[in-house]
Each structure stands twice: as structure tokens, then as C-alpha cells.
C-alpha positions in Angstrom: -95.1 -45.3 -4.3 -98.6 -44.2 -3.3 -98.0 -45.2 -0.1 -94.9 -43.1 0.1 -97.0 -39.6 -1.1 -99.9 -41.0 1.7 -97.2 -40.9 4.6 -96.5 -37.1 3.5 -98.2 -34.0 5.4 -97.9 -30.6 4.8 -96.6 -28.4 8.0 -100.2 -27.0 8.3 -101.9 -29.9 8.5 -99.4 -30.7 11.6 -99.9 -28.4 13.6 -103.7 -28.5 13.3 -102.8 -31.7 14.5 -101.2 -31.0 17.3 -103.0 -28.0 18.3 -106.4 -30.1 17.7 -105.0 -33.0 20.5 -102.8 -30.9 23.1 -104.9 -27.7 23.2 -101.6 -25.8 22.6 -101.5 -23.6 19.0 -98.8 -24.2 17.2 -98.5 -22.9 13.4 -97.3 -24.8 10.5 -94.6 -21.7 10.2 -93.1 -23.1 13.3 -93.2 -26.7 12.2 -92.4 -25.5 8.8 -88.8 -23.7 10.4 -88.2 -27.0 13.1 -88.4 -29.6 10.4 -85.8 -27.5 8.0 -83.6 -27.1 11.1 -84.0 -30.6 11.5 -83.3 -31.3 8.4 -86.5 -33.7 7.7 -88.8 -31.4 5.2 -88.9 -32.7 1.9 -89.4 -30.0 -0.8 -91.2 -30.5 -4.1 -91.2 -27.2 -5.7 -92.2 -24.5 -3.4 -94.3 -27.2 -1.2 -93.1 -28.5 1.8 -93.8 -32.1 2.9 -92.8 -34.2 6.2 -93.4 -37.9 6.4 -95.5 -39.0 9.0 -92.7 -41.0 10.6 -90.7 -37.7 11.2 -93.2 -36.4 13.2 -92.1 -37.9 16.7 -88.7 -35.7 16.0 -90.7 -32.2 16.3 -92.4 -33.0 19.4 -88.9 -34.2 20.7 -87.5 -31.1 22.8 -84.2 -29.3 21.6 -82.2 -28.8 24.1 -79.5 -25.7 24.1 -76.8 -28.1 23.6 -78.7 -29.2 20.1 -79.2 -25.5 19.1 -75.4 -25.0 19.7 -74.5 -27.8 17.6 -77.0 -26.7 14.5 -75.4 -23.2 14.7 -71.8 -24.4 14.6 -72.3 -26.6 11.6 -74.3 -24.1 9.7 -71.1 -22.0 10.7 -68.9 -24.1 9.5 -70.9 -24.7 6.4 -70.6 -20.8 5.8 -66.6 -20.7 6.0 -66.3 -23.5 3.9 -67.9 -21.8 1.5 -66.1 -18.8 2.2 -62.9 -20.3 1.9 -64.2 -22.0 -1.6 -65.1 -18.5 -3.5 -62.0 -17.1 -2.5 -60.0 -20.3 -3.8 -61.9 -19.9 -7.1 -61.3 -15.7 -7.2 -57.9 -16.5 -6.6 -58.1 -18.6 -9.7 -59.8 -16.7 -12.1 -57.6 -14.2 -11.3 -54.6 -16.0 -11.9 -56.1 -17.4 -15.0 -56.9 -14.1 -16.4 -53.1 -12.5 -15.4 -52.0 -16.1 -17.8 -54.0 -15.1 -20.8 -52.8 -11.4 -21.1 
């Protein structure tokens, strides 16, 4: 377990990394946004953590093709959840006419 929580580094800590061996500033609100869109930010409250081994994933370049992709799921995701509240409207509303 303590080597699990050892692994973990905050987005700041990151990009001071990164910043402190390329020369190039990056801010942890950058790493902070690429490793949710990546999907490999563990959160523990308000904090959020990426595990050392995730790392080589934000340096890897996304290509337009990968933005593309993240933006039709995340569409997807949205209608599905569209399409879910208006299934349960639709219910309450038949439930409601039923107990009149």
C-alpha cells in the first residue's frame, strides 16, 4: 500500500518536473486537464493524483485523430444521458397520470 501512495504525484509536482528537465514551462493546470482527458487522474477528494507510471502517456503527443475520438465519446456520453432523463420524465409522468 505505501508503495502504491509513493508512486502518486500531484499535477504540480509534474510539470516542475518537466519544466525543470526540458526547459519548456508547462503548468500542473495543463497536466491537471491532459490527465482527466486521458482519463488517468485519480481523485481523493478535491486532490488530484497521477501515478508515476502514467506519466509517459502525457508526454505522448495527441494527435487530431485522438482529440476527435475523445470528443465523440464524450458526445455520445451526453445523448445517452439525454436520452436517459427523458425515458425517466416520460415515466414519472406516466406514473403520476396512474395515481390520479
Amino acid at each position: 500500500m505505501i508503495d502504491l501512495l509513493d508512486n502518486l504525484r500531484t499535477p504540480q509536482q509534474i510539470a516542475e518536473r518537466i519544466s525543470a528537465s526540458s526547459g519548456i514551462h508547462v503548468t500542473g493546470r495543463t497536466v491537471w486537464e491532459k490527465a482527466r482527458r486521458l482519463g488517468i487522474a485519480k481523485k481523493i477528494g478535491r486532490s488530484m493524483l497521477i501515478s508515476a507510471a502514467d506519466i509517459p502517456l502525457l508526454l505522448k503527443e495527441e494527435t487530431k485523430a485522438d482529440k476527435r475520438q475523445q470528443r465523440e465519446n464524450k458526445t455520445a456520453d451526453f445523448q445517452q444521458k439525454r436520452n436517459l432523463a427523458a425515458l425517466r420524465k416520460a415515466r414519472l409522468a406516466r406514473n403520476k397520470g396512474e395515481g390520479e
